[in-house]
PDB file of N, CA, C and O in Angstrom:
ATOM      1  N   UNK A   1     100.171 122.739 110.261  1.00  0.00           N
ATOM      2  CA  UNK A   1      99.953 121.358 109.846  1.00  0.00           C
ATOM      3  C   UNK A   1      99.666 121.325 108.340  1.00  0.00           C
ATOM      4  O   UNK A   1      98.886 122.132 107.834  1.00  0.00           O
ATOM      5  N   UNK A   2     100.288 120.409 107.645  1.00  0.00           N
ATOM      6  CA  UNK A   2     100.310 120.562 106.273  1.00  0.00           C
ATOM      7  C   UNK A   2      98.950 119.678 105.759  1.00  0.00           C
ATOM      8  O   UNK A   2      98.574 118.798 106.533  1.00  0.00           O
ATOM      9  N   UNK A   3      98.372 119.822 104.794  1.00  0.00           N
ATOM     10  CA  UNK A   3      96.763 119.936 104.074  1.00  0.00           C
ATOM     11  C   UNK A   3      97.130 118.047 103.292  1.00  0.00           C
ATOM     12  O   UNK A   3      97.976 117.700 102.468  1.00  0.00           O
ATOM     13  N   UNK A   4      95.984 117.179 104.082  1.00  0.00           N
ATOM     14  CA  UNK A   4      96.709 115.924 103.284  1.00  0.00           C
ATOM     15  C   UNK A   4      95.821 115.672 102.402  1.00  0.00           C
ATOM     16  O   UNK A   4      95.776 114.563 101.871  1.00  0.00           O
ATOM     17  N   UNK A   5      94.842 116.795 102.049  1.00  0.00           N
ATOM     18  CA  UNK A   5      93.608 116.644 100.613  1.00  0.00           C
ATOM     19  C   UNK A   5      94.740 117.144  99.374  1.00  0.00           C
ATOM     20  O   UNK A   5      94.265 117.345  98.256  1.00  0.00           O
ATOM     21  N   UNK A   6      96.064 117.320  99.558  1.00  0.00           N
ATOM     22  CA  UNK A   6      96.641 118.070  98.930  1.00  0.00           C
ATOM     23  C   UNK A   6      97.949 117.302  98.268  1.00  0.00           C
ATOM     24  O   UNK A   6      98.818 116.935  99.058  1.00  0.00           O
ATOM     25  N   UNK A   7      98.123 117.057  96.937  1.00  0.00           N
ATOM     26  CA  UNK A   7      99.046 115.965  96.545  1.00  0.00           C
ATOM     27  C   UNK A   7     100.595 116.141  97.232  1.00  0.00           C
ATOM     28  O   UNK A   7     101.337 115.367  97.838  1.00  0.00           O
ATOM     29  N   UNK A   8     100.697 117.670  96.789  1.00  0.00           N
ATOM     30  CA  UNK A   8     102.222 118.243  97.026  1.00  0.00           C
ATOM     31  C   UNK A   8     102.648 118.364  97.916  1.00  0.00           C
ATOM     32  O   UNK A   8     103.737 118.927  98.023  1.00  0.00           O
ATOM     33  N   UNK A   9     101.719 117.707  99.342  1.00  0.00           N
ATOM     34  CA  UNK A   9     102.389 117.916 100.676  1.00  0.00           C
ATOM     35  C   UNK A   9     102.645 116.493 101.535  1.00  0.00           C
ATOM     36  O   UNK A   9     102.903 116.274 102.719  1.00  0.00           O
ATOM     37  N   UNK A  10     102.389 115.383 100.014  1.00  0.00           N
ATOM     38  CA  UNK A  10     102.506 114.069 100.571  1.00  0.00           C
ATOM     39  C   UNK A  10     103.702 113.627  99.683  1.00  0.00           C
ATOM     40  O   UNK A  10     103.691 113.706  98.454  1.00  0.00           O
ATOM     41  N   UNK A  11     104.902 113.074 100.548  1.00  0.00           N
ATOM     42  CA  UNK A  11     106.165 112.304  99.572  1.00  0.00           C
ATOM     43  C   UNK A  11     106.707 110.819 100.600  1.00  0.00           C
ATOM     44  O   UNK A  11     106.874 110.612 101.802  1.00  0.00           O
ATOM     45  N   UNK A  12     106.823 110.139  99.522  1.00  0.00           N
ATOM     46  CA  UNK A  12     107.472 108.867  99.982  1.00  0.00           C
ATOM     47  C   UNK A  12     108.492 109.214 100.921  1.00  0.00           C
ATOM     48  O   UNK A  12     109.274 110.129 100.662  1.00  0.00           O
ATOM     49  N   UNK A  13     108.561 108.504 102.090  1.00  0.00           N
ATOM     50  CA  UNK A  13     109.296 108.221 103.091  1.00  0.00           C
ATOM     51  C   UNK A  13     108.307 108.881 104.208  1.00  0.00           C
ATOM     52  O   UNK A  13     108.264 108.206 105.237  1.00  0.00           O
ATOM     53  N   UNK A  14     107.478 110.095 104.223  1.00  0.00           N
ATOM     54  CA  UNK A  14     106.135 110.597 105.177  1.00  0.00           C
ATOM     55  C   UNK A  14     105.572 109.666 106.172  1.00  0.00           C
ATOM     56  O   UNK A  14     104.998 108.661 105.750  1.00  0.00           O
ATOM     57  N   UNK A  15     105.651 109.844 107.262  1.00  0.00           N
ATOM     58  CA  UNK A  15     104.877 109.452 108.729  1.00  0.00           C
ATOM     59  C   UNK A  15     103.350 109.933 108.121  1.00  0.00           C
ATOM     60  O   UNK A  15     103.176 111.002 107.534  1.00  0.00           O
ATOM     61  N   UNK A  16     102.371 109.003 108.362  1.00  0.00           N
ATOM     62  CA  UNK A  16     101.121 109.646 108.189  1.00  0.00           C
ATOM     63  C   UNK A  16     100.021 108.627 108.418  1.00  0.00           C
ATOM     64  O   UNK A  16      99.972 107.463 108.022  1.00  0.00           O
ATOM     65  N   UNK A  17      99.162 109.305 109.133  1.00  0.00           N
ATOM     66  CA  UNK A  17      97.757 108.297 109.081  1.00  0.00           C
ATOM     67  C   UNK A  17      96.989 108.318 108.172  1.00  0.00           C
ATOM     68  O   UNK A  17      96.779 109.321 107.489  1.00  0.00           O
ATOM     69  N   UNK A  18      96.236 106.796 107.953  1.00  0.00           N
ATOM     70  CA  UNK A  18      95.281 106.528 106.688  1.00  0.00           C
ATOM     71  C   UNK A  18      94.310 106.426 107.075  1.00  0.00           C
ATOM     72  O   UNK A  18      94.034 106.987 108.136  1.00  0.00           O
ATOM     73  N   UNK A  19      93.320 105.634 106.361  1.00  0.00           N
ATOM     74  CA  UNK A  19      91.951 105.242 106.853  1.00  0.00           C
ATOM     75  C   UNK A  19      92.244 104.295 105.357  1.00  0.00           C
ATOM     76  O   UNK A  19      92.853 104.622 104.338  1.00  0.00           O
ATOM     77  N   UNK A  20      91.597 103.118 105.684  1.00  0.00           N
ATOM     78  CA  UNK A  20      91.572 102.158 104.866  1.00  0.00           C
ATOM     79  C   UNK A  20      90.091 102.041 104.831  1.00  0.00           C
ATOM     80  O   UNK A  20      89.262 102.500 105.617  1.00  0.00           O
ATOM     81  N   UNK A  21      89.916 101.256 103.643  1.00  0.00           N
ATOM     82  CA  UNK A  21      88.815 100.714 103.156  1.00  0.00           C
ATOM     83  C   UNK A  21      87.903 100.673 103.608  1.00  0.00           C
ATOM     84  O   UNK A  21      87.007 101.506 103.464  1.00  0.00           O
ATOM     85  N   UNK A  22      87.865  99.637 104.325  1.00  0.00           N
ATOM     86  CA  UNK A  22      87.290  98.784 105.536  1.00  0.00           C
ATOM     87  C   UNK A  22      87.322  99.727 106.905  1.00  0.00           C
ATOM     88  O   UNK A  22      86.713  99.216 107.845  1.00  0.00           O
ATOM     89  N   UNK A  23      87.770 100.675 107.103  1.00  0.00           N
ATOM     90  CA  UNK A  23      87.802 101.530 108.127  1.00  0.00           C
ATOM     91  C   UNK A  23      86.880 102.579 107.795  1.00  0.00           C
ATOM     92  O   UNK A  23      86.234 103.010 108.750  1.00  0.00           O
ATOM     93  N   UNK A  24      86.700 103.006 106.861  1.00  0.00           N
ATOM     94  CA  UNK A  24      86.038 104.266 106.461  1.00  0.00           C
ATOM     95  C   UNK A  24      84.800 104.452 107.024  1.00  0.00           C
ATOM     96  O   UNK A  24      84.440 105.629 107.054  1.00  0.00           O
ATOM     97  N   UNK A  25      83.750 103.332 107.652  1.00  0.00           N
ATOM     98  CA  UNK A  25      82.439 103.802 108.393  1.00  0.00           C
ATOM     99  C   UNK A  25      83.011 104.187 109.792  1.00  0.00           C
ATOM    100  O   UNK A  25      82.589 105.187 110.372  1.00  0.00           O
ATOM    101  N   UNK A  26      83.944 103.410 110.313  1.00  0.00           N
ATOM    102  CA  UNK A  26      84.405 103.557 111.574  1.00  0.00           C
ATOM    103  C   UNK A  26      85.008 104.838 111.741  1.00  0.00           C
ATOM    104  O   UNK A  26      84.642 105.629 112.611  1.00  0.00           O
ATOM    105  N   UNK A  27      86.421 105.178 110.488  1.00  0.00           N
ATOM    106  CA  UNK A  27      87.247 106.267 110.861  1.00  0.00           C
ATOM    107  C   UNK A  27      88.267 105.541 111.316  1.00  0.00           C
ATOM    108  O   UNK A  27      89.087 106.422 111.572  1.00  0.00           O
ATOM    109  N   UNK A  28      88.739 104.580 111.573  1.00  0.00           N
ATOM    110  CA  UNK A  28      89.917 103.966 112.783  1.00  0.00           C
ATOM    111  C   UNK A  28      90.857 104.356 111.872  1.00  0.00           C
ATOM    112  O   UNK A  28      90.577 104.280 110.675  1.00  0.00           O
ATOM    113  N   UNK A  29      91.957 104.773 112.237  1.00  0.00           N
ATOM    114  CA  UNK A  29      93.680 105.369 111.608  1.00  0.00           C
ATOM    115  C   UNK A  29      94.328 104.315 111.575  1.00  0.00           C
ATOM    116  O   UNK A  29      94.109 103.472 112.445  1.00  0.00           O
ATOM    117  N   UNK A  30      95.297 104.081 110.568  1.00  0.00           N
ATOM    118  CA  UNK A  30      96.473 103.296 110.739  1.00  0.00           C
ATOM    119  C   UNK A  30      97.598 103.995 110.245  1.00  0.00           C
ATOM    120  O   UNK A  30      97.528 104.523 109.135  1.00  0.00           O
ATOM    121  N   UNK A  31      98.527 104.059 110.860  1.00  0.00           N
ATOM    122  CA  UNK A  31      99.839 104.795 110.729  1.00  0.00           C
ATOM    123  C   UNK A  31     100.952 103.903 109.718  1.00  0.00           C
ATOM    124  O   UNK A  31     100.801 102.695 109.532  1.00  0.00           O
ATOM    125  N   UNK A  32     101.714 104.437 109.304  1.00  0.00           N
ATOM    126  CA  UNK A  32     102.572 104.485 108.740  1.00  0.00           C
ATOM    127  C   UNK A  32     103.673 105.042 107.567  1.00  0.00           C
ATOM    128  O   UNK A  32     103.304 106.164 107.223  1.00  0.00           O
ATOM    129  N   UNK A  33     104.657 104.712 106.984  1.00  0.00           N
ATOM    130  CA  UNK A  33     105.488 105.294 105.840  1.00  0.00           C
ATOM    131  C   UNK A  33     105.167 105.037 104.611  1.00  0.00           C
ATOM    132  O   UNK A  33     105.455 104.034 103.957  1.00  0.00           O
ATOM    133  N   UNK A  34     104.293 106.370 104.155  1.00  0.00           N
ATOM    134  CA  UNK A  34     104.574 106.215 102.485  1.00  0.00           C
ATOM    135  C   UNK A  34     105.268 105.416 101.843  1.00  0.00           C
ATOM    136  O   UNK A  34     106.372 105.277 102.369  1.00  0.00           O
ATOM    137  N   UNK A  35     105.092 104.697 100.748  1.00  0.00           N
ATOM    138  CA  UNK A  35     105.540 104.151  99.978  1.00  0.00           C
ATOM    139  C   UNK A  35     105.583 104.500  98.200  1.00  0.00           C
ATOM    140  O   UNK A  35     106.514 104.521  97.395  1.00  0.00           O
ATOM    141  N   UNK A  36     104.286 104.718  98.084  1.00  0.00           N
ATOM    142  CA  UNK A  36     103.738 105.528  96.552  1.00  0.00           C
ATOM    143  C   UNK A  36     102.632 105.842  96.857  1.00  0.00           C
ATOM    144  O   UNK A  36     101.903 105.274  97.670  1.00  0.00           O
ATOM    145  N   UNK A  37     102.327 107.140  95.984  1.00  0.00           N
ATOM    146  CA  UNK A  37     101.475 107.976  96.032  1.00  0.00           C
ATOM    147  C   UNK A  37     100.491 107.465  94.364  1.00  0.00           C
ATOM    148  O   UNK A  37     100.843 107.437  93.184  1.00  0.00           O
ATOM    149  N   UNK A  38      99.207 107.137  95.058  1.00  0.00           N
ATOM    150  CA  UNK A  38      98.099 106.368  93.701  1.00  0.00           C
ATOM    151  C   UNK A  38      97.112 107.243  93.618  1.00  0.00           C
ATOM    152  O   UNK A  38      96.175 106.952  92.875  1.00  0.00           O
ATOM    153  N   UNK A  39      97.080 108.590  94.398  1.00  0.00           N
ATOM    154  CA  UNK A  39      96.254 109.487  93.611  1.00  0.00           C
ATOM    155  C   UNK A  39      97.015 110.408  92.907  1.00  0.00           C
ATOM    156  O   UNK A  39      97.975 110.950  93.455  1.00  0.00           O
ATOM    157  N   UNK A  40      96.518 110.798  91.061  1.00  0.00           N
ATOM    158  CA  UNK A  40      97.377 111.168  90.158  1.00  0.00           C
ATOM    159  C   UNK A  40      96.911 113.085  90.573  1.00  0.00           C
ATOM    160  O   UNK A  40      97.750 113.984  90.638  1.00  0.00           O
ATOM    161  N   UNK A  41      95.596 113.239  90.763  1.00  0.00           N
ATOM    162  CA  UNK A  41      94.931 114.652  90.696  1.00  0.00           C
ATOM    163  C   UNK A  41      95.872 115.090  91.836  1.00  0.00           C
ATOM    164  O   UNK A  41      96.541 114.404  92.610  1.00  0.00           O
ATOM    165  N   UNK A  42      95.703 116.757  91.694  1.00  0.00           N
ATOM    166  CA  UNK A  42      96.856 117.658  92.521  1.00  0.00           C
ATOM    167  C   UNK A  42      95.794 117.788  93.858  1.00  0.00           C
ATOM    168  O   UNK A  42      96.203 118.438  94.820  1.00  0.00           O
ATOM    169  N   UNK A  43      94.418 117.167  93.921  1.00  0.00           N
ATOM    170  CA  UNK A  43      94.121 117.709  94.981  1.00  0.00           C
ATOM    171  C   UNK A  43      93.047 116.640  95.109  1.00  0.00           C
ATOM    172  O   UNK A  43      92.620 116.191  94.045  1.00  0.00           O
ATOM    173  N   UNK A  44      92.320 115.951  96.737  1.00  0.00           N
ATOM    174  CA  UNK A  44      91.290 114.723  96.688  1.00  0.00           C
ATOM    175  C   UNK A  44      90.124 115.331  97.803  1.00  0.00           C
ATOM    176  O   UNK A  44      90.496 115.377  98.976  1.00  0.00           O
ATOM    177  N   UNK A  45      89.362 115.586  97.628  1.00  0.00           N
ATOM    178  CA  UNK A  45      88.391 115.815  98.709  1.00  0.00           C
ATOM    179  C   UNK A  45      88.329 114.899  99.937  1.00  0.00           C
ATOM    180  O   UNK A  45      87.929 115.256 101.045  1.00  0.00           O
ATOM    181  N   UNK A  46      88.833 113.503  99.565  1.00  0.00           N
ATOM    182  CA  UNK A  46      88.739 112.880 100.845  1.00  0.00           C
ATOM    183  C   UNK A  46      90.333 112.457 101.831  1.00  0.00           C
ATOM    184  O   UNK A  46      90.456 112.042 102.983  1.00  0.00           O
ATOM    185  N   UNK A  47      91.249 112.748 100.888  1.00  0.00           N
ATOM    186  CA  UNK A  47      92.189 112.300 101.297  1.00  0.00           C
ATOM    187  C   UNK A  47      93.407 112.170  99.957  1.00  0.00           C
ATOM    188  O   UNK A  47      93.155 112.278  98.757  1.00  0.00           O
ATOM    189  N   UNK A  48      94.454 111.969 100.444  1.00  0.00           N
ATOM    190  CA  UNK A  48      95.135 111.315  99.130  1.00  0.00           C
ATOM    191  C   UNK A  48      95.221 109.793  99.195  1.00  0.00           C
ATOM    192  O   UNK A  48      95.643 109.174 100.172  1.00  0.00           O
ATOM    193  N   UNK A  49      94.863 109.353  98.274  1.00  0.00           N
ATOM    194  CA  UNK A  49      95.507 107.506  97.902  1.00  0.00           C
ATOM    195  C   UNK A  49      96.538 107.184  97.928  1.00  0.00           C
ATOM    196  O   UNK A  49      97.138 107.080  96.858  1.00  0.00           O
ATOM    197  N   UNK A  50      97.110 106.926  99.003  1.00  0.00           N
ATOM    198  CA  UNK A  50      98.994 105.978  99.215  1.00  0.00           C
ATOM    199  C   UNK A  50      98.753 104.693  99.272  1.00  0.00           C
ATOM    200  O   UNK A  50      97.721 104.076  99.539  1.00  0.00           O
ATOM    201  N   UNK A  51     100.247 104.212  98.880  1.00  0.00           N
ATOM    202  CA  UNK A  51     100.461 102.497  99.747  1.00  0.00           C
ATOM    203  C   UNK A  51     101.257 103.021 100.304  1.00  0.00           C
ATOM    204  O   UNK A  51     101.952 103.945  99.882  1.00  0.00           O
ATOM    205  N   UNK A  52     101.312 102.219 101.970  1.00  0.00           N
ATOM    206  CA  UNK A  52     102.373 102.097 102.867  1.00  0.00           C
ATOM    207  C   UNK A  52     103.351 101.098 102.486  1.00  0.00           C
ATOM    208  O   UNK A  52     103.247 100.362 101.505  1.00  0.00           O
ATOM    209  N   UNK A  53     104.548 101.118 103.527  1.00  0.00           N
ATOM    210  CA  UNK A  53     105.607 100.712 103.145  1.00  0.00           C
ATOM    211  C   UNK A  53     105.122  98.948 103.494  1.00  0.00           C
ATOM    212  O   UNK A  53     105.483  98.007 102.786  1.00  0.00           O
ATOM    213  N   UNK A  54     104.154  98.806 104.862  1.00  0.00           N
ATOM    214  CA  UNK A  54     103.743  97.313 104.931  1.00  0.00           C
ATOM    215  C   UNK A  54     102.560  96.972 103.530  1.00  0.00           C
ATOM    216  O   UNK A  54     101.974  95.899 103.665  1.00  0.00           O
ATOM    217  N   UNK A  55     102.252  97.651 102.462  1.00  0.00           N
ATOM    218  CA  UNK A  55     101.732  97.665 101.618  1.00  0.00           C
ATOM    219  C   UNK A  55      99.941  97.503 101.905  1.00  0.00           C
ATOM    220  O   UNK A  55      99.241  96.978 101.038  1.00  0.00           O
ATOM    221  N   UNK A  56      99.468  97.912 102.937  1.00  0.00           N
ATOM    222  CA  UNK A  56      98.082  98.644 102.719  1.00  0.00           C
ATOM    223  C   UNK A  56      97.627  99.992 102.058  1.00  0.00           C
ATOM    224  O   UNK A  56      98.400 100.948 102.125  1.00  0.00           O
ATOM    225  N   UNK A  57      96.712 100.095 101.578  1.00  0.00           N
ATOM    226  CA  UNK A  57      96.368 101.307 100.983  1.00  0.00           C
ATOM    227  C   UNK A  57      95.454 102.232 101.511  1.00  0.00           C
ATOM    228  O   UNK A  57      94.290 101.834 101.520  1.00  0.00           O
ATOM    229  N   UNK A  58      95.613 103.098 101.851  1.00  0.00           N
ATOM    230  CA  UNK A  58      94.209 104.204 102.362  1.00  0.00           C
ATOM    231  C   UNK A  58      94.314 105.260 101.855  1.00  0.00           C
ATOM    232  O   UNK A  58      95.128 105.374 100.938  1.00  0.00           O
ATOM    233  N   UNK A  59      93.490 106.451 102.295  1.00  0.00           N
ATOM    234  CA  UNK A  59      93.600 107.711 102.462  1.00  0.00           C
ATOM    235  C   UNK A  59      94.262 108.433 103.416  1.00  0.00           C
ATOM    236  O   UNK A  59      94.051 108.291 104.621  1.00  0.00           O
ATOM    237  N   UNK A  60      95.313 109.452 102.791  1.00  0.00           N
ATOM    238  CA  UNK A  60      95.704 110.016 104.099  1.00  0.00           C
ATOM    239  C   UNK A  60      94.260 111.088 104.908  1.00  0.00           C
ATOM    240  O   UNK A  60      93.168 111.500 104.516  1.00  0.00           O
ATOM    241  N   UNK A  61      95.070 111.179 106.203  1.00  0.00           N
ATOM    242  CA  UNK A  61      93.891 111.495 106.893  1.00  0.00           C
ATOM    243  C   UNK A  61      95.085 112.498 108.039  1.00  0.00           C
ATOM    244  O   UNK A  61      94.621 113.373 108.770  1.00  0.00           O
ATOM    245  N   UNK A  62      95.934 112.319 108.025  1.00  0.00           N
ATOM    246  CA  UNK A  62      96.834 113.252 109.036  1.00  0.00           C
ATOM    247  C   UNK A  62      98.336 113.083 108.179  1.00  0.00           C
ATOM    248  O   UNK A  62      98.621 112.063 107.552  1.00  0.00           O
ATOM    249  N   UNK A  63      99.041 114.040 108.264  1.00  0.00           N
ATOM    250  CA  UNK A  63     100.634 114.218 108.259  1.00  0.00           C
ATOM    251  C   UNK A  63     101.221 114.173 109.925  1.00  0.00           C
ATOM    252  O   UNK A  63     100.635 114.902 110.725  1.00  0.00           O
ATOM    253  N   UNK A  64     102.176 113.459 110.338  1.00  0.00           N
ATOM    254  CA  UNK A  64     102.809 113.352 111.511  1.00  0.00           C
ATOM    255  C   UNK A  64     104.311 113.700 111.226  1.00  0.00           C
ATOM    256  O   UNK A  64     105.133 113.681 112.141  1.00  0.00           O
TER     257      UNK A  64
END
């Protein structure tokens, strides 16, 4: 399973779960396709920063 604290293993068009904002005490996932990648550092302790293609933003939290 590929590392999603890790910039180089996340690319537009990627299946992947986030955690949004507003999710983050809970944890609840929301799935979907990369769109752009908004964290610039090669590596995030919590996740990487995407927008999905329906244009929410989270952290990734799984590669699918």
């Amino acid at each position: 399973m590929l590392d999603s604290k890790k910039r180089i293993n996340i690319k537009a068009g990627l299946k992947v779960n986030i955690v949004l904002k507003q999710d983050q005490r809970t944890g609840k996932l929301t799935s979907g396709i990369v769109k752009d990648i908004l964290t610039n550092s090669p590596t995030h302790p919590h996740g990487i920063k995407v927008r999905l293609q329906d244009g929410q933003v989270g952290r990734v939290q799984e590669i699918l």
